[in-house]
MILO-968324 format. One record per residue (C-alpha): residue number from 0; chain; x negated, y negated, z negated. Coordinates in nm, 4 decimals, decimal comma, m for minus. Each point is the difference from the previous one (the first is absolute). Example, Ala and Ser with C-alpha at 12.3 -4.5 7.8 and 13.67 -1.06 7.14 Angstrom:
<pts>
PT|0|A|m1,2300|0,4500|m0,7800 .
PT|1|A|m0,1370|m0,3440|0,0660 .
</pts>
This chain:
<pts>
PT|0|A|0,0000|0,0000|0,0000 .
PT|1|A|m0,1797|m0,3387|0,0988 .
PT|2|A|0,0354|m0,2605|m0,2502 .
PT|3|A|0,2266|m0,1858|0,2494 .
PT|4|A|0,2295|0,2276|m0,0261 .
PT|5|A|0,0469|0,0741|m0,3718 .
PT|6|A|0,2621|m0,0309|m0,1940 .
PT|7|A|0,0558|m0,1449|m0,3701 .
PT|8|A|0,2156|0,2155|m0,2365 .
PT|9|A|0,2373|m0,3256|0,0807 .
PT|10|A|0,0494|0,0820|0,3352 .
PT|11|A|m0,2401|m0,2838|0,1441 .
PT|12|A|m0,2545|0,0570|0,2547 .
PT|13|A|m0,3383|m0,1171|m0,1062 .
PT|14|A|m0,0131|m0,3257|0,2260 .
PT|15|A|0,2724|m0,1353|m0,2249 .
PT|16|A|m0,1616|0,1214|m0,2986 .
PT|17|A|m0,2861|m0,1950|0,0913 .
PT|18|A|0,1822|m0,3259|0,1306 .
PT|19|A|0,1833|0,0163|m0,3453 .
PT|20|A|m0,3123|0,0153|m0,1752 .
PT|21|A|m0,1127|m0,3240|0,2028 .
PT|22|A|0,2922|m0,2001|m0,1220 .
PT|23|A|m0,0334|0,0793|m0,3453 .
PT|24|A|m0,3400|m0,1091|0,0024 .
PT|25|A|0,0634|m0,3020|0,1604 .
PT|26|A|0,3240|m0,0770|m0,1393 .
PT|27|A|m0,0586|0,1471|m0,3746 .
PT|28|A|m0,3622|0,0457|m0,0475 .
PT|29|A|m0,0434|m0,3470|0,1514 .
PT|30|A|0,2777|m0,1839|0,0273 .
PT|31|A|m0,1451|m0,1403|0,3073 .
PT|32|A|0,0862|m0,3421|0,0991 .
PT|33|A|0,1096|m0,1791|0,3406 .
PT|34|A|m0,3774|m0,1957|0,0802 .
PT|35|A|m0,2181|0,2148|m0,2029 .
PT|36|A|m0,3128|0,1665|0,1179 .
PT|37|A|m0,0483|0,3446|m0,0724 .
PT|38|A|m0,3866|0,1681|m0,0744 .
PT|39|A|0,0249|0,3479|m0,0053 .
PT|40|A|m0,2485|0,2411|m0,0327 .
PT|41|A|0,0568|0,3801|0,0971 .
PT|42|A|m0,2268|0,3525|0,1041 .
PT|43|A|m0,0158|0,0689|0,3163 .
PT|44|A|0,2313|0,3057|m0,0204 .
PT|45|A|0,2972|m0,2130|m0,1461 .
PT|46|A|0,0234|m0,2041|0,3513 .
PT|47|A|0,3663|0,1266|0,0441 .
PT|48|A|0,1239|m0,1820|m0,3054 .
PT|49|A|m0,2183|m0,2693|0,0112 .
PT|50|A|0,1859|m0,0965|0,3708 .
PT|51|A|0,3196|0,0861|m0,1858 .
PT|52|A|m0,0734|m0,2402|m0,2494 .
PT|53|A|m0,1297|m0,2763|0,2883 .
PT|54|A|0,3351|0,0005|0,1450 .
PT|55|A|0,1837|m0,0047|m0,3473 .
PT|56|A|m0,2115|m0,2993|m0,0967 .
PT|57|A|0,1026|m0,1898|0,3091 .
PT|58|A|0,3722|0,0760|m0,0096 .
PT|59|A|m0,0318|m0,1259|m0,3207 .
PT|60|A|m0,1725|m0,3286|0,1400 .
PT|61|A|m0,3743|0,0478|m0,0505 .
PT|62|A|m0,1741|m0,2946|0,1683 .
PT|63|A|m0,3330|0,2829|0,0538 .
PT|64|A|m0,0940|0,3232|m0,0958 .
PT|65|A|m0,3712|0,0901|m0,0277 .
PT|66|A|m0,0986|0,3610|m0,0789 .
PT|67|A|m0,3034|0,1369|m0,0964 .
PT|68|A|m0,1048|0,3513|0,0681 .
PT|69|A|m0,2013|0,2508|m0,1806 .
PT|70|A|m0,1900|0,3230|0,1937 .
PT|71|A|m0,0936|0,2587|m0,2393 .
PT|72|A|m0,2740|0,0931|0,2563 .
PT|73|A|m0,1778|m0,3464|0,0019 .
PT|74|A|0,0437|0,0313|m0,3627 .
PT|75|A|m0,2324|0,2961|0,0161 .
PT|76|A|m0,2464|m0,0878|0,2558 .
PT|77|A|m0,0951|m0,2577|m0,2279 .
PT|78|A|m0,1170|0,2584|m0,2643 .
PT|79|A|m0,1549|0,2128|0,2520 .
PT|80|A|m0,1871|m0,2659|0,2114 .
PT|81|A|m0,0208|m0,3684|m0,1692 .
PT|82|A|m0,2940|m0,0702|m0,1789 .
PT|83|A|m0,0075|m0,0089|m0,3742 .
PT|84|A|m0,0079|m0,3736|m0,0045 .
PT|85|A|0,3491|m0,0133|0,1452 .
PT|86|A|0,1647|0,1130|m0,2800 .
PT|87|A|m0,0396|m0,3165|m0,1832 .
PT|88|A|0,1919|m0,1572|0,2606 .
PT|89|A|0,3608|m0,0995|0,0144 .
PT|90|A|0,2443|m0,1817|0,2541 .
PT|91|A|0,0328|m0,3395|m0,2455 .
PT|92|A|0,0741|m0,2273|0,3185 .
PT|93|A|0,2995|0,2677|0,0524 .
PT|94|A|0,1083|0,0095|m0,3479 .
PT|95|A|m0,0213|m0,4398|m0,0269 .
PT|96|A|0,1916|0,0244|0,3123 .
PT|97|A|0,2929|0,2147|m0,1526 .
PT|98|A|m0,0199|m0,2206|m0,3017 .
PT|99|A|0,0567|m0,3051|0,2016 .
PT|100|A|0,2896|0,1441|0,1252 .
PT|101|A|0,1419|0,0554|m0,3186 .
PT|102|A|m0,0997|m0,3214|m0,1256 .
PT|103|A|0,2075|m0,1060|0,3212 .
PT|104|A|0,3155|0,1921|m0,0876 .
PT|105|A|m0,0558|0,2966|0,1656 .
PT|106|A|0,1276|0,3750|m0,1129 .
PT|107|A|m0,1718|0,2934|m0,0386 .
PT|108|A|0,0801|0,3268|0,0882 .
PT|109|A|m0,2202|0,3131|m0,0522 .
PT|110|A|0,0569|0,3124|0,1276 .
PT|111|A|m0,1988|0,3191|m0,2040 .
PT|112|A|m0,0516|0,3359|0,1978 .
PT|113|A|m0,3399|0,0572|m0,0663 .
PT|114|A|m0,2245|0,3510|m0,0310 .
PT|115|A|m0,0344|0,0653|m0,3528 .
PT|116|A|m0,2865|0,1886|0,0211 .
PT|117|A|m0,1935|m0,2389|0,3014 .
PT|118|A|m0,2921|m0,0631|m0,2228 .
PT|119|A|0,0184|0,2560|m0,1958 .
PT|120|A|m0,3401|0,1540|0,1577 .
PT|121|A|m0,2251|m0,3125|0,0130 .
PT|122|A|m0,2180|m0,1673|m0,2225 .
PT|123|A|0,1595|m0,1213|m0,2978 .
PT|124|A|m0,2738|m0,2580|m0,0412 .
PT|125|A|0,0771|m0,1672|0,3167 .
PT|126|A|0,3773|0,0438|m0,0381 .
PT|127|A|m0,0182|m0,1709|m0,3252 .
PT|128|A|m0,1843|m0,2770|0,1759 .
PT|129|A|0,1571|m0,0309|0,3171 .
PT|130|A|0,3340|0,0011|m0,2485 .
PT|131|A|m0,1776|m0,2592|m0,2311 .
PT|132|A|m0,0461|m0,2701|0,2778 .
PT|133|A|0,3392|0,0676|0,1877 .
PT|134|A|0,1082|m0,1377|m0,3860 .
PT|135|A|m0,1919|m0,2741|m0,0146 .
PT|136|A|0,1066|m0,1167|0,3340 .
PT|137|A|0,3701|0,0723|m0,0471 .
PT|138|A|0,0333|m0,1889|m0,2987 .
PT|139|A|0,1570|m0,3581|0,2004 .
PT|140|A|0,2561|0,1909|0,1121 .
PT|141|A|0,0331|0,2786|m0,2988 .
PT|142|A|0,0477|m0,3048|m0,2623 .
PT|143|A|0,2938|m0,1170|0,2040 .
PT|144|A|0,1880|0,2906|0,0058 .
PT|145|A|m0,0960|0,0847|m0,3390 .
PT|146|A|0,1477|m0,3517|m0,1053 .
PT|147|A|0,3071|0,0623|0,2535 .
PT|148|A|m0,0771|m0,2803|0,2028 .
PT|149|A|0,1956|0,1301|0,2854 .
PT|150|A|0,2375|0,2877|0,0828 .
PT|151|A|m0,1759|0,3333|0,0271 .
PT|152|A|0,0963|0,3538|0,0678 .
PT|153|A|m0,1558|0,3560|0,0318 .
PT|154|A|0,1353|0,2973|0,1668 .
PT|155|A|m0,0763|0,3110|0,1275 .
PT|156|A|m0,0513|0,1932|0,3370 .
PT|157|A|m0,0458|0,4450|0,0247 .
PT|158|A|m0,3323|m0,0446|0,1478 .
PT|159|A|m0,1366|0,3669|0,1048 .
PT|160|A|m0,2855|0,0031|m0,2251 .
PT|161|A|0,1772|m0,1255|m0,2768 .
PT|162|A|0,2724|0,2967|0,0736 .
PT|163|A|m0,2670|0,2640|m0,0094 .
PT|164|A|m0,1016|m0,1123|m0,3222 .
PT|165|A|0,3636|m0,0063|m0,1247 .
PT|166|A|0,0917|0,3303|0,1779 .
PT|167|A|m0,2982|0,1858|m0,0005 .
PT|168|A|0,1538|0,3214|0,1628 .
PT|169|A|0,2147|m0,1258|0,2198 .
PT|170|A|m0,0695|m0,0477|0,3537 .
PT|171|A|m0,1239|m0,3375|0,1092 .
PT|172|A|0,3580|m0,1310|0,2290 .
PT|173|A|0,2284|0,1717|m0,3253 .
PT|174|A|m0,2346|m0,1751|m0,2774 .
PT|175|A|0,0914|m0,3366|0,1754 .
PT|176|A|0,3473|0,0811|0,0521 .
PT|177|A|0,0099|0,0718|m0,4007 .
PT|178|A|m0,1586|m0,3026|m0,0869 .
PT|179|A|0,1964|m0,2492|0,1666 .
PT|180|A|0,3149|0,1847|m0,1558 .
PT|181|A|m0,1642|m0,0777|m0,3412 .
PT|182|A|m0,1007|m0,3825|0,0911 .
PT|183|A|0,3919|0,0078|0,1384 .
PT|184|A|0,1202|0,1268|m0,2601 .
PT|185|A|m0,2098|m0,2239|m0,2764 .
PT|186|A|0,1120|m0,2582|0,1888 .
PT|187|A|0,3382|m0,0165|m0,0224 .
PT|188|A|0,0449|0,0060|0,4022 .
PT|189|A|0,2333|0,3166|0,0114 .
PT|190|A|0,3058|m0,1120|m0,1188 .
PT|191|A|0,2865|m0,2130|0,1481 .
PT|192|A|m0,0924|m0,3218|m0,1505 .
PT|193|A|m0,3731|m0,0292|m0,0506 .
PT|194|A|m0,0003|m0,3584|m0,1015 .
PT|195|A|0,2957|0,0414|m0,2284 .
PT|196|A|m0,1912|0,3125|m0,1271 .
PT|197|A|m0,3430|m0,2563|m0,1112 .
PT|198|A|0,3190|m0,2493|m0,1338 .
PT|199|A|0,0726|0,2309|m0,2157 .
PT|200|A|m0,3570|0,1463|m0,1435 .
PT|201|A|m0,1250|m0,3677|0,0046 .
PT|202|A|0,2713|m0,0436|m0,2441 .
PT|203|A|m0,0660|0,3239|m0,2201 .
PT|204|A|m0,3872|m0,1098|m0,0403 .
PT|205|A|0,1631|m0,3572|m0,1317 .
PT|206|A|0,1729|0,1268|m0,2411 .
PT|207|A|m0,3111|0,2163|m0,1495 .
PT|208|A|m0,2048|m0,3048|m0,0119 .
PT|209|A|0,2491|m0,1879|m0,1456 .
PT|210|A|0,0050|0,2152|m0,3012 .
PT|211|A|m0,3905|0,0324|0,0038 .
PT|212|A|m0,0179|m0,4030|0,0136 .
PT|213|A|0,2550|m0,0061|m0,2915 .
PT|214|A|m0,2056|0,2677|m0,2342 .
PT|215|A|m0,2800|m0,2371|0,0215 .
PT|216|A|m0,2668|0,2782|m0,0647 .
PT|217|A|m0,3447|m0,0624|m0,1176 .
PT|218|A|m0,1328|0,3412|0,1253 .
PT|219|A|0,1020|0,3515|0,1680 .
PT|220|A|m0,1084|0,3343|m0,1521 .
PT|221|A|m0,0228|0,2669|0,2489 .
PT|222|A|m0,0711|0,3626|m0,1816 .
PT|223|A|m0,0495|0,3272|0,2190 .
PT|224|A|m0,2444|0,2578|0,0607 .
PT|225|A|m0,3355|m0,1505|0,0274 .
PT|226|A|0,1875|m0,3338|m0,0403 .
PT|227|A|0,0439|m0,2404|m0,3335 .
PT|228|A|m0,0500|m0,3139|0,1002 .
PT|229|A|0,1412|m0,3500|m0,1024 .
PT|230|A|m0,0149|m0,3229|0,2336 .
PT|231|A|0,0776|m0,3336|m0,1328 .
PT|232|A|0,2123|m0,2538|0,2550 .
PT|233|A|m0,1244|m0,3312|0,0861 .
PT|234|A|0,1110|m0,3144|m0,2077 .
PT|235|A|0,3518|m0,1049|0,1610 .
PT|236|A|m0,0186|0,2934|0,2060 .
PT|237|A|0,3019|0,0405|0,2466 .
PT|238|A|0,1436|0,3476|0,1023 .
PT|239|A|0,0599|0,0134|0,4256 .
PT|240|A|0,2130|0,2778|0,2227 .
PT|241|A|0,1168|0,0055|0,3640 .
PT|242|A|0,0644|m0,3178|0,1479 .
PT|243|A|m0,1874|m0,2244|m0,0836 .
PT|244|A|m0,0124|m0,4413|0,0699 .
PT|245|A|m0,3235|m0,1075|0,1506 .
PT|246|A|m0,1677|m0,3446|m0,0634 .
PT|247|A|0,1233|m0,1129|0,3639 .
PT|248|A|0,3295|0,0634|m0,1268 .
PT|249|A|0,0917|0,3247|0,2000 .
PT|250|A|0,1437|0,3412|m0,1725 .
PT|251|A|m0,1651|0,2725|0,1169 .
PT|252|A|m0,1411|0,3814|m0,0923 .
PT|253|A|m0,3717|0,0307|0,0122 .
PT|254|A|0,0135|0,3751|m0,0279 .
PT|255|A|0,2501|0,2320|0,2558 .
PT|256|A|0,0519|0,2389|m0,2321 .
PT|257|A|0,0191|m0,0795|m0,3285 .
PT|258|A|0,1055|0,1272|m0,3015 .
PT|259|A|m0,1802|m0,1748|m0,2430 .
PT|260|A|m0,0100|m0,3212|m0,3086 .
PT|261|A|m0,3340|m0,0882|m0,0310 .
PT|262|A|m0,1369|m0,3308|m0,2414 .
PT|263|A|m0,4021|m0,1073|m0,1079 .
PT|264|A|m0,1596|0,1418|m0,2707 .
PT|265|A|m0,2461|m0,2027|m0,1940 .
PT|266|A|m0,3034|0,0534|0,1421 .
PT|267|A|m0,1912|0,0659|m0,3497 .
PT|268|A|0,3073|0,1712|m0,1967 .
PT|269|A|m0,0405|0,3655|0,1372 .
PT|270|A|m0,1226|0,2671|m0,2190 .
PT|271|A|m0,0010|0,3576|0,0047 .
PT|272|A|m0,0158|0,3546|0,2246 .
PT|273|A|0,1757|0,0374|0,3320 .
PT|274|A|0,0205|0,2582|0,3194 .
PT|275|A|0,1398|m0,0281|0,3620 .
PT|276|A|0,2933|0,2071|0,0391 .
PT|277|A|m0,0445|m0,0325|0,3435 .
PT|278|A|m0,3295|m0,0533|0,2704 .
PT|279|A|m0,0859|m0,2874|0,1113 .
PT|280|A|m0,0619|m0,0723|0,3599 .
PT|281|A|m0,2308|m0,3099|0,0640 .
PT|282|A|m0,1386|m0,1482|0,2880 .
PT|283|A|m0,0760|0,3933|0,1262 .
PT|284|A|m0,1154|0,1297|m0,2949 .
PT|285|A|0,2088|0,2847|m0,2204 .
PT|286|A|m0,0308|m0,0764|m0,3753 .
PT|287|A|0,1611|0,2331|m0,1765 .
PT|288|A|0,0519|0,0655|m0,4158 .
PT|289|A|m0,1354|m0,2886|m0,0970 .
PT|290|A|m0,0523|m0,0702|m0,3844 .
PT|291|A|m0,0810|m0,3059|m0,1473 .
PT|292|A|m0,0490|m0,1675|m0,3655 .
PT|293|A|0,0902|m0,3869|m0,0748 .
PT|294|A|m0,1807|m0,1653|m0,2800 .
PT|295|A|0,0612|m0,3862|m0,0170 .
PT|296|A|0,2134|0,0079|0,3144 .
PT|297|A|m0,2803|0,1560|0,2405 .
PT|298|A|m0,0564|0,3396|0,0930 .
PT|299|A|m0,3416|0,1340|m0,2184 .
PT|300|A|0,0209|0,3361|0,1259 .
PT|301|A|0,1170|0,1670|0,3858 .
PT|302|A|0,0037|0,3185|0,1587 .
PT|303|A|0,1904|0,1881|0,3276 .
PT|304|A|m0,0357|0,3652|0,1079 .
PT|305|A|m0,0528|m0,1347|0,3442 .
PT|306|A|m0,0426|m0,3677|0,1200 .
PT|307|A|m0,2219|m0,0696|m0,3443 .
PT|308|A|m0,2686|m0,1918|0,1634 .
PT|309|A|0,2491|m0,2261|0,1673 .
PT|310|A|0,1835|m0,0907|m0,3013 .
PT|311|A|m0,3456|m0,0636|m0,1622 .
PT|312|A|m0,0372|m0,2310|0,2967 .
PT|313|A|0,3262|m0,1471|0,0042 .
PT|314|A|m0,0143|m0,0713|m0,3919 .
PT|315|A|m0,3364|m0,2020|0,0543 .
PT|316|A|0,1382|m0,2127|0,2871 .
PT|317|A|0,0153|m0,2758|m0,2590 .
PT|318|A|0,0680|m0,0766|m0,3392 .
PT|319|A|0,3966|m0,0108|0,0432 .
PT|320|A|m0,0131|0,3990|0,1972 .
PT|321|A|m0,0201|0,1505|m0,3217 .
PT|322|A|0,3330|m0,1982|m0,1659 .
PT|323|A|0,3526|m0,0194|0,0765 .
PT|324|A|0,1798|m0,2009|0,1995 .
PT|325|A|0,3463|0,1785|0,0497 .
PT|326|A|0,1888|0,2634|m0,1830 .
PT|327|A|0,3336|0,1410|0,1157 .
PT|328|A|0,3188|0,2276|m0,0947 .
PT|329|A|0,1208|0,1969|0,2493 .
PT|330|A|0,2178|0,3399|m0,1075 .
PT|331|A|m0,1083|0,3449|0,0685 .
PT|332|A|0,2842|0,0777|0,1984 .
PT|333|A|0,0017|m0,2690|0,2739 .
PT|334|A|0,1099|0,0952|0,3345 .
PT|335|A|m0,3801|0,0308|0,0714 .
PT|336|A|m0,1246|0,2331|m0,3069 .
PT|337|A|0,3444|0,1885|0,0856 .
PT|338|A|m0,1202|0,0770|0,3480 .
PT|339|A|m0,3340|0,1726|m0,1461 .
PT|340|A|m0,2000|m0,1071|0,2161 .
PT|341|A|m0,3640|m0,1383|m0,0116 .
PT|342|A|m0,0249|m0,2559|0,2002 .
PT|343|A|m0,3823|m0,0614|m0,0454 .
PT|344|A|0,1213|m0,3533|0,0267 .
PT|345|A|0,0206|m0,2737|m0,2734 .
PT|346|A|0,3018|m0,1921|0,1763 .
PT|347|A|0,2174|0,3079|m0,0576 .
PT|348|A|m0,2029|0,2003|m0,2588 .
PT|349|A|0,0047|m0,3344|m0,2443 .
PT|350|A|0,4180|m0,0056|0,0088 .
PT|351|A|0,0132|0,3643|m0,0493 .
PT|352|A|m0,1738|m0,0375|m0,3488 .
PT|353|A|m0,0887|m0,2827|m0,2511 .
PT|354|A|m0,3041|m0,1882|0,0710 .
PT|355|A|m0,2559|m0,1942|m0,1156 .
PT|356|A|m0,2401|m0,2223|0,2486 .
PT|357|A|m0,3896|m0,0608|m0,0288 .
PT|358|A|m0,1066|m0,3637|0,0522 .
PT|359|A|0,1757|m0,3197|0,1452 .
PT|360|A|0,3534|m0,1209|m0,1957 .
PT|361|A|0,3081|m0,1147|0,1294 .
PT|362|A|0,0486|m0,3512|m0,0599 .
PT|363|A|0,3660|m0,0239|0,0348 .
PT|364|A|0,0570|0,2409|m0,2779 .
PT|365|A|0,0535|m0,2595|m0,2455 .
PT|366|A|0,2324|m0,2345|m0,1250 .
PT|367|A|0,0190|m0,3337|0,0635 .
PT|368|A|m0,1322|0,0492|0,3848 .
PT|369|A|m0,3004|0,1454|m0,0754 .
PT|370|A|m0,1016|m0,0458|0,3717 .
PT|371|A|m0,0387|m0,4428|m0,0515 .
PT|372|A|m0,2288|0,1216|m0,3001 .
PT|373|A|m0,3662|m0,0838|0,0102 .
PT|374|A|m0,2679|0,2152|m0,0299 .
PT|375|A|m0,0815|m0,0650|m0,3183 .
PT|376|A|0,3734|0,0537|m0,0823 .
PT|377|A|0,0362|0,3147|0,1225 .
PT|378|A|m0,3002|0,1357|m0,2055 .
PT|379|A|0,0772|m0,1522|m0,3080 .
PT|380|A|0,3202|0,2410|0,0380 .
PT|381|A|m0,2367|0,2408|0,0332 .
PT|382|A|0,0285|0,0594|0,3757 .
PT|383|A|m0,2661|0,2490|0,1507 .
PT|384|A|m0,2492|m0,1400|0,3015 .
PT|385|A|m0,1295|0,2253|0,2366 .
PT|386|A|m0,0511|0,0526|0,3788 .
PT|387|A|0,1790|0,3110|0,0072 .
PT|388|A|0,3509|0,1184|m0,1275 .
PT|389|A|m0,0049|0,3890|0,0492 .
PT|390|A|0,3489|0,1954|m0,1434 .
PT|391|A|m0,0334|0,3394|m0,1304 .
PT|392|A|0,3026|0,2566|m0,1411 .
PT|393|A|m0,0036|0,0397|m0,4235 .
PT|394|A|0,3587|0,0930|m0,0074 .
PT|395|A|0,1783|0,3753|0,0238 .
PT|396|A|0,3113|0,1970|m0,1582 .
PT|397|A|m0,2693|0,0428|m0,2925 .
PT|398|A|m0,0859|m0,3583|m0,0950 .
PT|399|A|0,1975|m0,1955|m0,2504 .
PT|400|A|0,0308|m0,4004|m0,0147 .
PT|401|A|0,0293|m0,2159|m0,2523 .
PT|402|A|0,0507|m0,4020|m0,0749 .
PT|403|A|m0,1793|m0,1344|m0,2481 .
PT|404|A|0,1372|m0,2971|m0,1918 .
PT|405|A|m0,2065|m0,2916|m0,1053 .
PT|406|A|0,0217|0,1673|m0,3631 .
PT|407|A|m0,1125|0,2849|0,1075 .
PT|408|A|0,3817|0,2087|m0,0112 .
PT|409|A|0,0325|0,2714|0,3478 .
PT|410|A|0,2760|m0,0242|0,2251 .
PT|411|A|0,0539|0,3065|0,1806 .
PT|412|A|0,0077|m0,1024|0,3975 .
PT|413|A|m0,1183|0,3545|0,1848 .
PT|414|A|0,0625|0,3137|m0,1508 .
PT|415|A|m0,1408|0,2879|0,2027 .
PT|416|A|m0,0298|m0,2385|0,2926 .
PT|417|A|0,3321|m0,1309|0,0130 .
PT|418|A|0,1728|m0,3171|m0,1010 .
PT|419|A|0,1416|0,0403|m0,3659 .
</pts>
């Protein structure tokens, strides 16, 4: 069966699917509107919905739409032919460019498909430095979406080696076939309504952080195997879910799927023993069962069965890699952990589990607008600084959560990974 010709359990052949998927990431994930440039960035494999979402974008009145692609290959001949020099080199006029355009009001649309396992085989060394100066030149534009300058999405695209990693024994055409019915599915693109179907999650996430933003916490407690950790929230921290209001005024959701509340920790109130319940996939590189220790807010003590030498790396890309700058609910039975699949993927692993992120904070999660604060502001909240924000899973059926009052009482919030 070609993938033209498949059919969803809904009855729709895949080019609808996939034109479906287009409008909700124009219309949801972006909220696109009439004049606005679009930047979008995509592999080379996920052409199909990139063109998809071209057309969306200008039937919902784009003024341009300028994509960037990314070959796998050329990724590769790099490591197998540039000289060692070269990894210490990074695209910064094409990063400043990008930021200019968000400084300009332009949106930003990513689209993730890539091999898990691309870089899995090369030097960690140079991955850690060609990873290192990427950072460093992607900060312009990674501080404005961090700060929410401008609307922003992600979504996803079955790419074929990102389906062989996902469906390992599956032929090649049917591990495709299966993914995109998972990213469909996630998605919300299968039923008779999709937009109506985000109206109504965007308005379940609400009310969670409503409550959340009400409880006024001064910490979480997560306790599991390998896990007791406790991480303190940020001075005037604000809870955020779904839909959310950028500073140039426009509604939109940054992540196509999500399942998740997320807020800022305080970058030097962490403490305590915690494991991945999930592997991370980063920039090519597997890192699985990762265990860390917090002392003081920063992680004293790492390890990973495989990947180790890469989180060692990522930890020392500055002083902020080895703090927090995100943590995030998300129940154990999401439509995502229900479908049981690994995904390999932090876009879909991170909403199919509770997280916790490595590095850069969000600005907006505070109250007050914490995206007009300074600096200074921001860190005497205790806002994390780094050049890299990096998700990975701490949440299961087997991990409890609790709210910790400013006098130190619990509030049960997860019990056994669900909402209490």
């Amino acid at each position: 069966m070609t993938m033209q010709a498949q059919i969803s359990p809904a009855g729709l052949p895949f080019a609808e699917r996939l034109e479906r998927l287009a409008e909700v990431a124009v219309r949801v994930g972006l909220n696109l509107q009439p004049g606005q440039e679009l930047v979008m960035t995509a592999p080379l494999d996920a052409v199909p919905l990139a063109r998809a979402i071209t057309v969306e974008a200008y039937r919902a009145g784009a003024s341009l739409v300028t994509t960037l692609l990314a070959d796998d290959a050329a990724t590769l001949a790099r490591f197998a032919h540039a000289p060692d020099s070269a990894f210490d080199t990074a695209a910064g006029w094409l990063y400043g460019g990008m930021a200019e355009a968000f400084r300009g009001g332009a949106a930003r649309l990513a689209i993730s498909g890539d091999d898990p396992s691309l870089l899995a085989g090369q030097d960690p060394e140079r991955v850690a430095r060609a990873n290192r100066s990427r950072s460093k030149a992607y900060v312009p534009a990674l501080e404005l979406i961090a700060n929410f300058a401008t609307n922003w999405t992600i979504v996803s695209a079955a790419t074929p080696a990102w389906a062989r990693a996902v469906f390992p024994d599956l032929p090649e055409e049917a591990a495709v076939a299966r993914l995109w019915d998972a990213i469909f599915a996630a998605s919300r693109v299968d039923g008779p309504d999709p937009i109506a179907a985000w109206t109504a999650h965007n308005a379940d996430l609400a009310t969670r952080t409503r409550w959340l933003n009400g409880q006024r916490f001064a910490a979480l407690r997560f306790r599991g195997p390998g896990t007791d950790l406790t991480v303190g929230l940020a001075d005037d921290h604000e809870w955020c879910g779904g839909a959310s209001t950028s500073r140039s005024g426009i509604l939109c959701n940054a992540n196509i799927p999500t399942e998740e509340v997320f807020t800022t920790p305080h970058r030097a109130r962490v403490e305590g023993c915690v494991a991945s319940t999930k592997p991370l996939s980063y920039q090519g590189t597997l890192i699985d069962d990762i265990r860390v220790r917090f002392e003081g807010g920063r992680i004293v003590e790492s390890s990973a069965r495989t990947g180790a030498e890469v989180l060692a790396r990522v930890l020392d890309t500055d002083e902020g890699a080895s703090r927090l700058g995100e943590v995030a609910l998300v129940p154990a039975g999401s439509a995502i952990s229900a479908s049981g699949l690994l995904f390999f993927n932090t876009l879909y692993d991170e909403n199919a589990a509770s997280h916790i992120a490595l590095g850069q904070a969000y600005s907006k999660c505070f109250r007050g607008g914490g995206a007009a604060f300074s600096e200074a502001d921001l860190a005497e909240r205790g806002a994390n600084r780094s050049l890299i924000h990096i998700d990975w899973m701490i949440g299961s059926a087997e991990i409890d959560v609790d709210g910790l009052a400013p006098d130190g009482s619990a509030v049960p919030v997860m019990r056994q990974g669900e909402w209490v």
